[in-house]
C-alpha positions in Angstrom: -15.0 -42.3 36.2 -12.4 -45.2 35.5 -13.2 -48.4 37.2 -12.1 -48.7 40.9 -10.7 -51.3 43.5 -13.6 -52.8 45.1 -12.6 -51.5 48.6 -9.5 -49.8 50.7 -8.3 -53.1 52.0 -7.4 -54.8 48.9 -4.7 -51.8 48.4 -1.7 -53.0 51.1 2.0 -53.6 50.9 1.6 -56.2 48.1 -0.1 -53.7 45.7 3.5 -51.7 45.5 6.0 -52.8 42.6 9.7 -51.9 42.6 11.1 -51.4 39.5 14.5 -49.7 40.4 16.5 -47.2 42.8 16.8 -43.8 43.4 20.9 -43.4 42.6 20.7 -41.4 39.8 18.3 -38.6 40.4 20.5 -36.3 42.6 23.6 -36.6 39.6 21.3 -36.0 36.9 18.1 -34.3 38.3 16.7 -32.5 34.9 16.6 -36.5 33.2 13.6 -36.8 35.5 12.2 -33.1 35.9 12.8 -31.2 33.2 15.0 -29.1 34.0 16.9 -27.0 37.3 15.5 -24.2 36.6 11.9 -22.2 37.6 9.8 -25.3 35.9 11.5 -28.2 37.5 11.2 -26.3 40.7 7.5 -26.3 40.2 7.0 -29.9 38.6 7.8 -31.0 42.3 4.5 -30.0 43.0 3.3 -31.5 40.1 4.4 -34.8 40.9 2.8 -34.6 44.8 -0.1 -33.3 43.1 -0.4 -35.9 40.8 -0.6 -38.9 43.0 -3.9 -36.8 45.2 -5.1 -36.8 41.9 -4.7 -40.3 40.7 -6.4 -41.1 44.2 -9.1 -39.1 43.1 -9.6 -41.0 39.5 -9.8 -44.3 41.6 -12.8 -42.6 43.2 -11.5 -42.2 46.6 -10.3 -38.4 47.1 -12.6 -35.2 46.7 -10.3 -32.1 48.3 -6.5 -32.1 47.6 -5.0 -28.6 49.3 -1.8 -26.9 48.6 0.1 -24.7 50.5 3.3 -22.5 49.8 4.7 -22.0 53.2 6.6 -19.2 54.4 9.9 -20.7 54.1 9.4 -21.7 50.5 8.4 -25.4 51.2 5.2 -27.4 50.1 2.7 -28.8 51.7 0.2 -31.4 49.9 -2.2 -32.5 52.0 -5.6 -35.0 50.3 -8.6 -36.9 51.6 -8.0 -40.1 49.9 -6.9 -43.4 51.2 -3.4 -42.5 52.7 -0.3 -44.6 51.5 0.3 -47.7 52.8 2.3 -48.6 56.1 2.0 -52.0 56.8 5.0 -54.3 55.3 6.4 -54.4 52.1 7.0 -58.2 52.0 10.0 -58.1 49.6 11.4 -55.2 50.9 11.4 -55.9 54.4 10.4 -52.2 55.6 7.2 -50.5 55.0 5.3 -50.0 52.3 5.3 -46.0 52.6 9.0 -45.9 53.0 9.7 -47.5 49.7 6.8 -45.3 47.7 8.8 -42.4 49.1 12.5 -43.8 48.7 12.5 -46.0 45.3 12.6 -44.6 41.8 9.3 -45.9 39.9 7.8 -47.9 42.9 3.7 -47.6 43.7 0.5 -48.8 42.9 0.4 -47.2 39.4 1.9 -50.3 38.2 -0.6 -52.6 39.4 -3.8 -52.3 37.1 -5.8 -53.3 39.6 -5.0 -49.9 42.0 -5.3 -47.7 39.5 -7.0 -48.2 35.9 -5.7 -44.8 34.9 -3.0 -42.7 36.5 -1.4 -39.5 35.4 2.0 -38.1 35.8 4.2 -38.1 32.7 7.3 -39.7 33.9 6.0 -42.1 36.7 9.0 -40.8 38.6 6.6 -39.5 42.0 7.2 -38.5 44.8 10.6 -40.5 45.7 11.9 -38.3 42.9 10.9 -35.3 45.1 12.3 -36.7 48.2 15.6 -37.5 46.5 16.0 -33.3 45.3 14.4 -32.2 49.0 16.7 -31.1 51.9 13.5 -32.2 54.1 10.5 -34.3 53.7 8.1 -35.2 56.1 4.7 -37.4 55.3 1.5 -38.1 57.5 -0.6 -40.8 56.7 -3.9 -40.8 58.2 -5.0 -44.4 57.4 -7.6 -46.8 59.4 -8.3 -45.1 62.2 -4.7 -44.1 62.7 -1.9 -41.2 62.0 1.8 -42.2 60.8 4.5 -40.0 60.2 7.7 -40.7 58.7 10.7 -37.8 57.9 13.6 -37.7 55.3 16.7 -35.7 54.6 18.2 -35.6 50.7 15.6 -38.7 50.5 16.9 -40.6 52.9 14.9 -41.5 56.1 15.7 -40.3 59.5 13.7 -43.3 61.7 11.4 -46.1 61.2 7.9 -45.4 60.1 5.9 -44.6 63.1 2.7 -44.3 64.8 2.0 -40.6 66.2 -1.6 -41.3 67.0 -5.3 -41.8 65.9 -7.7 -40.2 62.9 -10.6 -39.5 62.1 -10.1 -38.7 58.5 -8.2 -40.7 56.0 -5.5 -39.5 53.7 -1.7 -38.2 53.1 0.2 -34.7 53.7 3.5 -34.3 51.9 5.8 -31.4 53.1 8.9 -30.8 51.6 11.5 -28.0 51.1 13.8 -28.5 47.7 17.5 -28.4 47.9 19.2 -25.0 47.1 22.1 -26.6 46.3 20.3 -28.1 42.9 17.8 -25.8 42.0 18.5 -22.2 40.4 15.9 -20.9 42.5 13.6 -22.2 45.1 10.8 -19.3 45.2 7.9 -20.8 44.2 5.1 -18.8 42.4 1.5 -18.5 42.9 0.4 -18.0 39.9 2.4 -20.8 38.2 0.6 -23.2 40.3 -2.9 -21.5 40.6 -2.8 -21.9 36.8 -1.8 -26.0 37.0 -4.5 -26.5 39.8 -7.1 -24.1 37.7 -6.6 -26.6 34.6 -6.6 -30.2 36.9 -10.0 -28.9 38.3 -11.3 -28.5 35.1 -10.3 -31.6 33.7 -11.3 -33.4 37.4 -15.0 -31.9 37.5 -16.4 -32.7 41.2 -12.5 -32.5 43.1 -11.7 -29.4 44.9 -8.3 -28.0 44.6 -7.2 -25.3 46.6 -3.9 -22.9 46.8 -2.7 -20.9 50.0 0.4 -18.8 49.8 1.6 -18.4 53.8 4.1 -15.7 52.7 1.5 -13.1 51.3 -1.1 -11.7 53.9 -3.7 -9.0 53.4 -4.6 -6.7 55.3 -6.6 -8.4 58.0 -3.7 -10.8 58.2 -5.4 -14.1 55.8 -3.1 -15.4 53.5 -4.0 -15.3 50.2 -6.3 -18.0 49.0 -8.2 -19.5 46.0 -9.8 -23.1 45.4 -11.6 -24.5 42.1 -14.1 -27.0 42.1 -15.7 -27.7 38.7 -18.9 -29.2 38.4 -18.9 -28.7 34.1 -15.6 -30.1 33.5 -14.5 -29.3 30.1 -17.5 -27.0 29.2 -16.2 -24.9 32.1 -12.7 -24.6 30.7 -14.1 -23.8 27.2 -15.9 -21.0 28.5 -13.3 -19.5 30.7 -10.7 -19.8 27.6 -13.2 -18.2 25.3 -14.4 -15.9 28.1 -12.0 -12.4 26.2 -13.5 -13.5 23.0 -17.0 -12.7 21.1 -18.6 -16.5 20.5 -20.5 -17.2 17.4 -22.6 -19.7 18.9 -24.4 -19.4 22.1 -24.0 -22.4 23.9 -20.7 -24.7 24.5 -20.7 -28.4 22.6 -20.1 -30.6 25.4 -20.1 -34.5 25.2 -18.8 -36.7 27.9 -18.8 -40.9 27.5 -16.9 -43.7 26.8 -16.4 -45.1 22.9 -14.3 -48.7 22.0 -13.2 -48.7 25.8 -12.1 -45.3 26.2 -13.1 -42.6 28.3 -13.6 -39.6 25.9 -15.0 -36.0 27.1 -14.6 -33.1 24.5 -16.1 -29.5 24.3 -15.8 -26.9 21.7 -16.9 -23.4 21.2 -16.7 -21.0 17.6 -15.3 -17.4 17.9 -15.2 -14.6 15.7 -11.6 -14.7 15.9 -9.4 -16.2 13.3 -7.1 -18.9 15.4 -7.5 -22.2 16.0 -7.1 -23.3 19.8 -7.0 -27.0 21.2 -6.1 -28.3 23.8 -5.4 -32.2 24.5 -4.9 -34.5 27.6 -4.1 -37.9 28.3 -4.9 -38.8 32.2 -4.0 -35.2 32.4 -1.0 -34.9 30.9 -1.2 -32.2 28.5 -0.2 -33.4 25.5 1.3 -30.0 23.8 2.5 -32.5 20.7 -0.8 -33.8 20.2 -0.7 -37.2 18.7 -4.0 -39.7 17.6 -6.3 -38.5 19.9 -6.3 -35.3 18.2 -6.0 -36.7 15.0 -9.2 -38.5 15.7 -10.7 -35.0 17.0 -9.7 -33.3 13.5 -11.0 -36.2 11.1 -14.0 -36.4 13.0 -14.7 -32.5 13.2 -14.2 -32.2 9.4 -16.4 -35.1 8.6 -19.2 -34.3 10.4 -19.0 -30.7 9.5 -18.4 -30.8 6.0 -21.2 -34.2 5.5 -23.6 -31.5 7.2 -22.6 -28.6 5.2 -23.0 -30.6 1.3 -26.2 -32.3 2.6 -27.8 -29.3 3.4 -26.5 -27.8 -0.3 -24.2 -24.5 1.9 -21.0 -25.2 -0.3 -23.0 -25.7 -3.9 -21.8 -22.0 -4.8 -18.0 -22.8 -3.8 -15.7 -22.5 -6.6 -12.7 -23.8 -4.4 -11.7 -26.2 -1.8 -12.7 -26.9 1.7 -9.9 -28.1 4.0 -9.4 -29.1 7.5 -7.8 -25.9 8.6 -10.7 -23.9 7.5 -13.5 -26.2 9.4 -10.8 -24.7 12.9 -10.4 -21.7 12.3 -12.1 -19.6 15.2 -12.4 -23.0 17.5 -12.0 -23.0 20.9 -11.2 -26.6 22.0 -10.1 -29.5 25.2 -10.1 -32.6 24.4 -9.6 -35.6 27.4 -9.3 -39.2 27.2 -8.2 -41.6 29.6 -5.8 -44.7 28.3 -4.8 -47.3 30.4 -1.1 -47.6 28.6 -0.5 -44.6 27.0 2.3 -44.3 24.7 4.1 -41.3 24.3 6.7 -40.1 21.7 7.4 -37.4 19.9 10.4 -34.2 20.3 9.0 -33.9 24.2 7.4 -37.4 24.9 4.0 -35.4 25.0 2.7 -36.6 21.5 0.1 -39.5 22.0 1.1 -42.8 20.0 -1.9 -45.2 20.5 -3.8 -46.2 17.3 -6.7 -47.1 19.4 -7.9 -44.0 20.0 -8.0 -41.8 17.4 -11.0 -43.8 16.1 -12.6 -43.8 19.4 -12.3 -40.0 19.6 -13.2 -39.7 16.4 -16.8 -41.8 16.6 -17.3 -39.6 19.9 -16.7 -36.1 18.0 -18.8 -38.0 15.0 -22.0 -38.5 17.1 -21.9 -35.1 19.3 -21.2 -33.1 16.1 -23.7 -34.4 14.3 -26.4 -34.6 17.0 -25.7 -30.5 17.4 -25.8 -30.0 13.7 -29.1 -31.6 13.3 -31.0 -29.8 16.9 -29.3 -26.3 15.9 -30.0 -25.5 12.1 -29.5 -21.9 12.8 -25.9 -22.2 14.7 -24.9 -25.0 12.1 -25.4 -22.5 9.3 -23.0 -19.9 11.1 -20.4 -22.1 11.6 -20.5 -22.9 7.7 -20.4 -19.3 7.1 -17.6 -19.0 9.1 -15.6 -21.9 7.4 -16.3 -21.1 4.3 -14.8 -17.6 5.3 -11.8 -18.9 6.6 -11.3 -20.6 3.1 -11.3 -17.2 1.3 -8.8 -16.0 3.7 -6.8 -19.0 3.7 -5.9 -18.7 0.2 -5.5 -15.0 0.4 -2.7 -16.1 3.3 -1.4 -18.5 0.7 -0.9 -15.9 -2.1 0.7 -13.2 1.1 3.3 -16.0 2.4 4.0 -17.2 -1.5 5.0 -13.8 -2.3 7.2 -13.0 1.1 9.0 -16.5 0.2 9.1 -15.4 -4.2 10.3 -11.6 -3.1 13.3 -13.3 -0.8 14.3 -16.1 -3.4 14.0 -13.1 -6.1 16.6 -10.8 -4.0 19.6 -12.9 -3.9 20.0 -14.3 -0.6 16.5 -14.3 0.8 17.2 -12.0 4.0 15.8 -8.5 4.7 18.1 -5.5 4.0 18.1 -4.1 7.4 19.2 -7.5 9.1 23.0 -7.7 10.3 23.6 -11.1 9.9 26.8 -13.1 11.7 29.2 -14.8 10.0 28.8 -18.5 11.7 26.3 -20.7 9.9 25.3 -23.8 12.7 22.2 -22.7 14.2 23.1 -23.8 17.2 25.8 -21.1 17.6 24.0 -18.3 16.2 21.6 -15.9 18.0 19.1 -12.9 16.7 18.5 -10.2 18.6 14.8 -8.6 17.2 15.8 -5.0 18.5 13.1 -2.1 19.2 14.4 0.5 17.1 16.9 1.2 14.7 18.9 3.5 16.8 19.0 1.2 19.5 20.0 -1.9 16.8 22.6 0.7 15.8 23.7 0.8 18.9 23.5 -3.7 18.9 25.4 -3.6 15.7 28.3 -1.8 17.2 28.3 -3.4 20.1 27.8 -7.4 19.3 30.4 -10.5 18.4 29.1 -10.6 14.6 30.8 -14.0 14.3 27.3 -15.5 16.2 25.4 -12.5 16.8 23.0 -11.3 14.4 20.7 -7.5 14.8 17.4 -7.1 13.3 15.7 -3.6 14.0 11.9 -3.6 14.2 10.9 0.2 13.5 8.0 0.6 16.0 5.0 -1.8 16.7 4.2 -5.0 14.9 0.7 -5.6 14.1 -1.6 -7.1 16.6 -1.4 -10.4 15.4 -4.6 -11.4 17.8 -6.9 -9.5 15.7 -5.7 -9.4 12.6 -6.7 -12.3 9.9 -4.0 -14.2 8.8 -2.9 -12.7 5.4 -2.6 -9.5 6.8 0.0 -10.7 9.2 2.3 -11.4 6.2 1.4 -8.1 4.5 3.1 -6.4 7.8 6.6 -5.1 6.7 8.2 -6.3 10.2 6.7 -9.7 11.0 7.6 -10.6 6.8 11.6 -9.3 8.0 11.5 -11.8 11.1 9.8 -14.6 9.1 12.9 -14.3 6.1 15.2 -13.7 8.8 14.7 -16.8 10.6 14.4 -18.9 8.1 10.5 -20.6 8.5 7.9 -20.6 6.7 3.8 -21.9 7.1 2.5 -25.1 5.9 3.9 -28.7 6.5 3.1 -31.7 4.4 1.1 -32.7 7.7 -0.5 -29.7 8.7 -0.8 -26.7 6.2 -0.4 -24.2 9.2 2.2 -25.7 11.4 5.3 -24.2 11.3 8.5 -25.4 9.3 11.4 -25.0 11.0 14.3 -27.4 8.9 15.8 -23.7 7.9 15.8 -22.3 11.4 19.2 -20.3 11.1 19.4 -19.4 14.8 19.1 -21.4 17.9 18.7 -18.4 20.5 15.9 -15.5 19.5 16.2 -12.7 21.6 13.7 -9.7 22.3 15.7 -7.0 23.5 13.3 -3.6 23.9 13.3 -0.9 26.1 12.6 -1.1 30.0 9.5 1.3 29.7 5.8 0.5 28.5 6.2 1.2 25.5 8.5 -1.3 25.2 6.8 -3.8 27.2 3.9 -3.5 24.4 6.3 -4.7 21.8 7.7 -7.6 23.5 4.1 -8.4 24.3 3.5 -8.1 20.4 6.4 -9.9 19.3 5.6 -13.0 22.1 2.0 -13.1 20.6 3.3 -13.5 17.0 5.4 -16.3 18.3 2.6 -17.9 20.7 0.1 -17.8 17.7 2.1 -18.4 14.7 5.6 -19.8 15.7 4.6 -22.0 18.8 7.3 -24.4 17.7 9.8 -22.0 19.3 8.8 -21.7 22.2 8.1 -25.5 22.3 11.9 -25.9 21.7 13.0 -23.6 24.0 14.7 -20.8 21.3 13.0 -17.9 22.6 14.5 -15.5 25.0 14.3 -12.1 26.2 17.1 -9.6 26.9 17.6 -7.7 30.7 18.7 -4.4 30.0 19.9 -2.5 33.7 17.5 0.1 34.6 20.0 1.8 36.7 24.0 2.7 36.3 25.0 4.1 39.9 27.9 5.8 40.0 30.4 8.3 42.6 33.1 9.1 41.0 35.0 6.0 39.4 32.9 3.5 41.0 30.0 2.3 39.6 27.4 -0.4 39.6 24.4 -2.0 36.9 21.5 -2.7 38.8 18.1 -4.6 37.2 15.9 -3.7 40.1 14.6 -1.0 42.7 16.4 -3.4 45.7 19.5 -3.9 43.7 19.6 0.6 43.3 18.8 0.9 46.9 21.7 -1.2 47.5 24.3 0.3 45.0 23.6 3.4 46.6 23.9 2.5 50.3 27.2 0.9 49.3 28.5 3.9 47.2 27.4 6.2 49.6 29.2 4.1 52.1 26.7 5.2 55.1 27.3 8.9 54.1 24.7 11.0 51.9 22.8 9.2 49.4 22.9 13.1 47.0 26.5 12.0 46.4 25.7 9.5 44.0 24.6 10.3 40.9 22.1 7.9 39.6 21.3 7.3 36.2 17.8 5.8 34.9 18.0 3.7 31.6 14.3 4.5 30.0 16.0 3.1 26.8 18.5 0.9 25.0 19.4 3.7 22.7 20.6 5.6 26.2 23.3 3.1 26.0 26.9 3.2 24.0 28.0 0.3 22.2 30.4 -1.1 25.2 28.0 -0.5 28.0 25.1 -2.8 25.9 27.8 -5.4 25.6 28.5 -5.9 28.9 25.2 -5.5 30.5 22.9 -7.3 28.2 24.8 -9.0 25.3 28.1 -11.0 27.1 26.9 -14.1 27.1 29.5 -14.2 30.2 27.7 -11.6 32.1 24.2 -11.3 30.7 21.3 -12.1 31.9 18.6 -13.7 29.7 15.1 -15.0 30.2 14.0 -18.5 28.5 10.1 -18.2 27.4 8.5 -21.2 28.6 4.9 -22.5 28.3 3.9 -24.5 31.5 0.2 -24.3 30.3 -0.5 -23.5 26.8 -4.1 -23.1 27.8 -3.3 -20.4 30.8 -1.3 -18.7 28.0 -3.8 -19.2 25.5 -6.7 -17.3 28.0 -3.7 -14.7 29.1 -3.1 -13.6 25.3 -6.3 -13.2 24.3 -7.5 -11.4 27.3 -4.2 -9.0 26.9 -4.2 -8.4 22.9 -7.9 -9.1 22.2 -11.1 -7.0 21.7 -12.9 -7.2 25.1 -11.6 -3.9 27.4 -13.1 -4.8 30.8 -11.5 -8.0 31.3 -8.1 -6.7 31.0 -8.9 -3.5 32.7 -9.5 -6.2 36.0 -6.1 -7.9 35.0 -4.3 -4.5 35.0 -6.4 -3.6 38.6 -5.6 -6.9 39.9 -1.8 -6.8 38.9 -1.4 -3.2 39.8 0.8 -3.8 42.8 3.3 -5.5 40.6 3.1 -2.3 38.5 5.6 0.9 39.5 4.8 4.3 37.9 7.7 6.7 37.3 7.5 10.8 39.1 
């Protein structure tokens, strides 16, 4: 735990810094959250969230609740040491209404609040008040309850005293502006996953999630809280919970090394992936940066000092890298830094030399400490490193040969690819197509000066449990590779992906509305998770909307994407009349389209529809792919029982 104030009285009025106003936020809303769209509605939260939770690092909050209310607004409501009210000296109003009104004002800025603080941006909760049609805050604060309410961020009275407490603490509600965001639906999941991760990464604070718009069937909404008491060790095992471990018992090592607050655990699979995760005062840090670069250095040091000490690599005729000492490791890695510097493509790479040498003493002495008590577990992990070796330069000989094979046949692309004619990436799109009947049907029906077809005949290989050089042995994932242009292996980082020759800026997935198809977009979003990350991370993957319905009576007809929007087409064909009358038609696949009618449903840029992939938690993802794609049958079989509602099945 960072250090803390010494008591709530020395946090008041004179502990809040202004830096500067709130003018800008409503003009240009996606500088400070992202985006309009379904993860800026959602940072909201986030940011709310984020100041319970730096309460909670100072050592004052245990229980931070959130609740999706049945209107679509949010309430956060915590047990730490409410905001202050008293008079902000400079400011002449109080203190609460300039936390909530004034870009970049709080305690965060004043080390002596709060040692460490999360929240990316530092923009808080005026930000949120600024994109919010309504925003009401109680504090409950020394013995009394004050209340204070906002339209568009701008308050409607004075702050006020409503009455006395018991309890001390503050409850946010707000509802965000329609007029600014796309949508304003918030989804459970998306948050149960951000609350899931902060109570692993906050062991001993209890988050908790209640959706008001969803009852069951004895009327209780539905609910679900996370308290963990194991931290990281926790998280390790619930993202290695779909996979078969190689050792027994997590790694898990918690202190502080050169002034910084380190806790790391790691677990070895039988799979063939490397998976770490990295936070800075919660911030995940997708990028990674010197914290993990002290992780890496001090995981292949340790391992490979062990390995030659104990004679395990005398036999090997080739080299050991620092890829092969990952491969099949699980990983989180936290540290705490008091002025973290962040740069990198999305400001979540961490920049301070300081503590990769701190992380990498920590990993250093837990390693080795394991390695020495656990000969027996220490000797399979060799095994498996010195197996990941061998398969790494069988990988190296598959993706030499995809690259020699395209430089050999003239201009490098697969035969079946229908290439467009412009040559800016960031004008050209790919549509990967299920079929070649239905990317007959997409060649026909495209603009070829930008739009490029790529037929995938049937299902790519399960990337999730395949070893790597088979993955470039697979006819269809070597097409995608040549088509787009990347290859493995960086200077940096011999598996990260090289995208200088990315030839499109927009990769779509278009495959049929029925499971089948489903499977292969599933597939083909694993390939990308696993091997292409970068993508994502960028924001070039998208996925096609096909119609599932074309109701028609006589002339008249209408495209519809969803059981509501048939219901409706029908109702306003039949014009109150009988339904029989209109003939309704049920897309099952692409193919069952002619070239116009994919055009202009799914391919238009002015009328289409498509769907950006995002990755809100790479970890969530990480434990969602593995579950879905991977070995172990029961735990999907209770993600398929659990989602079953979502599910509809066809007469």
């Amino acid at each position: 735990m960072s250090e803390t104030v010494d008591n709530q009285s020395n946090y008041t009025a004179d502990n809040i810094q202004v830096l500067e106003g709130l003018e800008a936020v409503r003009k240009r809303p996606a500088m400070y959250i992202g985006d309009v769209g379904v993860r800026g509605l959602h940072h909201l939260v986030y940011e709310v969230v984020d100041n319970s939770i730096d309460e909670a690092l100072a050592g004052y909050c245990k229980t931070i609740k959130v609740f999706i209310n049945t209107d679509n607004s949010i309430t956060v409501e915590d047990d730490g040491r409410g905001i202050p009210v008293d008079m902000h000296i400079k400011e002449g109003r109080s203190a609460l209404e300039v936390v909530m009104t004034v870009l970049h004002a709080g305690g965060k800025f004043n080390k002596d609040n709060y040692k460490v603080s999360g929240g990316l941006h530092g923009v808080g909760v005026s930000c949120v008040n600024a994109l919010s049609t309504d925003l009401k805050v109680i504090v409950n604060r020394a013995g009394k309850q004050y209340m204070q309410e906002y339209k568009i961020g701008q308050p409607l009275y004075d702050v006020k005293e409503i009455g006395t407490s018991e309890h001390t603490g503050t409850i946010v509600t707000f509802k965000p502006d329609d007029t600014i965001f796309i949508t304003t639906t918030y989804n459970f999941s998306t948050l149960q996953g951000r609350l899931r991760e902060l109570s692993f990464l906050n062991k001993g604070v209890s988050l908790s999630i209640t959706d008001l718009r969803e009852l069951d069937a004895d009327g209780n909404p539905l609910t679900e809280t996370f308290l963990s008491e194991g931290g990281l060790r926790e998280f390790v095992e619930f993202l290695d919970a779909t996979r078969d471990r190689l050792i027994p018992e997590t790694i898990y090592m918690e202190g502080e090394k050169q002034g910084v607050p380190v806790e790391l655990a790691l677990q070895y699979n039988t799979g063939y992936s490397e998976n770490l995760f990295s936070y800075v005062n919660n911030i995940n840090t997708i990028e990674g940066g010197t914290h993990v670069a002290g992780f890496r250095r001090g995981l292949t040091r340790t391992l490979k000092a062990y390995a030659e000490k104990e004679g395990l690599l005398k036999n090997i005729k080739f080299e050991i890298n620092g890829d092969d000492f990952r491969e099949g490791l699980t990983g989180v890695i936290s540290v705490k830094v008091q002025e973290p510097q962040f740069e990198g493509q999305t400001k979540t790479k961490l920049g301070n030399n300081e503590v990769m040498g701190a992380v990498d003493i920590a990993v250093g002495e837990m390693l080795g400490n394991y390695l020495e008590e656990h000969p027996k577990e220490a000797r399979t992990i060799v095994n498996k490193v010195i197996l990941a070796a061998t398969a790494r330069l069988a990988a190296r000989k598959a993706r030499e040969l995809v690259q020699r094979k395209g430089a050999m046949s003239g201009s490098g692309l697969p035969g079946k690819l229908s290439d467009c004619s412009e040559t800016d990436p960031g004008l050209c799109e790919i549509y990967l197509v299920e079929g070649d009947s239905a990317g007959g049907t997409a060649k026909q029906g495209r603009n070829r000066a930008y739009q490029a077809i790529l037929p995938l005949r049937g299902k790519i290989l399960n990337v999730e449990k395949a070893m790597e050089h088979k993955i470039y042995e697979n006819e269809e994932i070597k097409n995608m590779f040549t088509a787009l242009g990347v290859t493995i292996g960086t200077e940096e980082d011999s598996k990260a992906l090289n995208i200088k020759k990315l030839r499109y800026h927009k990769v779509i997935i278009m495959t049929d509305a029925d499971v089948d198809g489903s499977h292969i977009r599933t597939l083909i979003l694993t390939l990308f998770f696993r091997y292409m990350k970068e993508l994502i991370d960028f924001g070039y993957i998208y996925i096609a909307t096909p119609p599932l319905y074309l109701v028609k009576k006589g002339k008249d007809e209408r495209y519809c994407w969803d059981e509501p929007g048939r219901e409706n087409a029908v109702m306003e064909l039949s014009k109150g009349g009988n339904p029989d009358n209109v003939n309704v038609q049920r897309y099952k696949g692409l193919g069952e389209m002619n070239a116009e009618q994919l055009w202009s449903t799914t391919m238009d840029p002015e009328r289409r529809t498509l769907k950006r992939v995002t990755l809100d938690s790479a970890a969530e993802a990480d434990h969602i792919f593995s579950m879905l794609m991977g070995d172990e049958v029961p735990p999907r079989r209770a993600f398929i029982e659990q989602n079953a509602k979502y599910a509809k099945i066809d007469a």
